[in-house]
C-alpha positions, 0 to 999 in steps of 0.5 A: 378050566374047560375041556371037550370031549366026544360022546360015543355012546350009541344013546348019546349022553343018556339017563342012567350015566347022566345021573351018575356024572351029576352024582359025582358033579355034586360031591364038589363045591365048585361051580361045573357047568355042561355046554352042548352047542349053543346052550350051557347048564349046570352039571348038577342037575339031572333035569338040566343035563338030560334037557339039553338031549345030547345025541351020539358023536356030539362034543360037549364041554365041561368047565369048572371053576373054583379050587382042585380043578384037576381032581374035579376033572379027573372024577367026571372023567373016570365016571365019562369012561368007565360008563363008556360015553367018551 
């Protein structure tokens, strides 16, 4: 399953909210990938995450693969907007 969403964090996807989507990310088994324009990376690597510099007004992509889809997704979507990136 893969959805898009719109970053609107004026520092775009940046380190402190980053870090707590990837701490969310590895709490499941499942395979979550992030895709930013042409390059795709593992949710659950900070170093990956912040490599591929996602800037303001950008969209990005999450799938996720395996079991519970649905609840994976509505754990990185709660910690996309209470930390206001989305």
């Amino acid at each position: 399953m893969r959805r898009e969403y719109k970053i609107v964090d004026e520092a775009g996807l940046h380190a402190r909210p980053a870090s707590l989507l990837v701490k969310e990310a590895t709490k499941f088994e499942n395979e979550i990938m992030i895709e930013f324009q042409d390059k795709k990376m593992t949710l659950k690597s900070i170093m990956a995450v912040m490599s591929l510099g996602v800037p303001r007004n950008s969209m990005i992509a999450i799938q996720v693969d395996g079991d519970d889809q649905e609840e994976v997704f509505n754990a990185l979507e709660k910690v996309l907007v209470e930390q206001a990136l989305i």
